[in-house]
Wavefront OBJ file of the C-alpha trace (Angstrom):
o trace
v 0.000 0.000 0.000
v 0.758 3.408 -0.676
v 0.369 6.263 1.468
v -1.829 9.000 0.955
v -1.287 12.848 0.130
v -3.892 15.146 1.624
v -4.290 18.864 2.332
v -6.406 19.797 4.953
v -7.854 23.164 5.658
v -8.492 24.774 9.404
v -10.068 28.255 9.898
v -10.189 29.469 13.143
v -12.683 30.388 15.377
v -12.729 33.967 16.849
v -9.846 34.534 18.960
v -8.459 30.559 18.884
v -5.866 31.393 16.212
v -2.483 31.105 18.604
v -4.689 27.710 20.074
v -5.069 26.032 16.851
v -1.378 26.956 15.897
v -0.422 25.605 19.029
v -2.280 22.249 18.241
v -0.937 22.052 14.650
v 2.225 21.186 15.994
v 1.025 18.368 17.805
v -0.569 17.010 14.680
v 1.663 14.766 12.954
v 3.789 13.885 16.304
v 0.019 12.522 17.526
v -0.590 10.787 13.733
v 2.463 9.031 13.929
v 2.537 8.341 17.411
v -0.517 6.249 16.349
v 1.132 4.548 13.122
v -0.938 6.227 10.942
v 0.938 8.842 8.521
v 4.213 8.077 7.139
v 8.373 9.855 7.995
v 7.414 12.309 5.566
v 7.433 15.930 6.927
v 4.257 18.055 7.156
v 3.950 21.221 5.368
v 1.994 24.229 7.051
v 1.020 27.350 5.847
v -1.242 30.317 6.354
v -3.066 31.465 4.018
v -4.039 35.311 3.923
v -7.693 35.163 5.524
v -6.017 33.280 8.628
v -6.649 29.641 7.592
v -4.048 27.588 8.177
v -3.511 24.707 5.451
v -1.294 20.996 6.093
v 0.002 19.237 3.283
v 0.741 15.517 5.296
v 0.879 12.048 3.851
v -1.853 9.355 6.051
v -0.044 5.646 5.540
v -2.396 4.167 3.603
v -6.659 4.351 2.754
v -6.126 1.818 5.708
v -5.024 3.836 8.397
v -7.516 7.316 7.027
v -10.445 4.988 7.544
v -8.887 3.307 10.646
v -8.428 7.215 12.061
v -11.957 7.383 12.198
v -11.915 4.189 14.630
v -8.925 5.187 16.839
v -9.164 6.969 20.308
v -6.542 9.176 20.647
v -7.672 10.365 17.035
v -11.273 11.305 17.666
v -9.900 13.072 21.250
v -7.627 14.973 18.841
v -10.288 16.106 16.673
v -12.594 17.043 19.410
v -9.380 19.891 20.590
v -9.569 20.815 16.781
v -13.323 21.393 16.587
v -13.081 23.780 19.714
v -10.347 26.239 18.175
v -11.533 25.953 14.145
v -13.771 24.481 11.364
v -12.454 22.044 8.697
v -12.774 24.070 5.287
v -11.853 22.486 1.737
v -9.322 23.990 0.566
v -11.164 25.407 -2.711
v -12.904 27.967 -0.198
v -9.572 29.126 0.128
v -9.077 32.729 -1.595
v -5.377 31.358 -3.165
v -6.366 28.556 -4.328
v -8.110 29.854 -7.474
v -4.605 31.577 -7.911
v -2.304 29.583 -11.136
v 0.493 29.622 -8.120
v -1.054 29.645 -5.016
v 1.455 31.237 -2.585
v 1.167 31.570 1.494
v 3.038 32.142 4.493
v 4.887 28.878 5.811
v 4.333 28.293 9.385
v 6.592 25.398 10.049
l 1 2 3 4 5 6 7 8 9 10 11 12 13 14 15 16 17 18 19 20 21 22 23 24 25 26 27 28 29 30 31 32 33 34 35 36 37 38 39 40 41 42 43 44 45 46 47 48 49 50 51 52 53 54 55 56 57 58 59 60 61 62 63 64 65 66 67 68 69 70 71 72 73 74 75 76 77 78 79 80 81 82 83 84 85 86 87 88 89 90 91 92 93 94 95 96 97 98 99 100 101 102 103 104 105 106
């Protein structure tokens, strides 16, 4: 199997921006810790309305669907739903850019 490359979207709520970038770096240390994303790196960025995109890589469709199953996972997204809202990353002003460009974070 082959891992998987996703980019997730977070805008935060009112006043929770320092909270969720706090959190972000506890994302992939958490993921991993829970043999679910690959040694690859994460990238994260800001884009100019304040929400903050991750490009990471999940293990396999195996361990995305097994995420859904796991506990430290859905305690993980329960601290994410308190400081932002998931947002695809086509309601995301750059992205209808030909080069999208933001501000790296990590």
């Amino acid at each position: 199997m082959s891992g998987r490359i996703v980019i997730a979207g977070y805008k935060p709520k009112p006043g929770k921006e320092a909270e969720l970038k706090a959190l972000m770096n506890t994302h992939l240390p958490r993921l991993r810790a829970e043999g679910l994303v690959t040694d690859r790196e994460s990238i994260i960025m800001q884009a100019s309305d304040g929400t903050i995109l991750e490009v990471f890589e999940w293990a396999s469709n195996e361990a995305i669907e097994s995420a859904h199953h796991n506990p430290e996972v859905q305690k993980m997204w329960q601290e994410y739903a308190a400081v932002c809202e998931y947002v695809p990353i086509a309601d995301v002003a750059e992205s209808t850019q030909l080069f999208s460009n933001f501000t790296p974070l990590n």
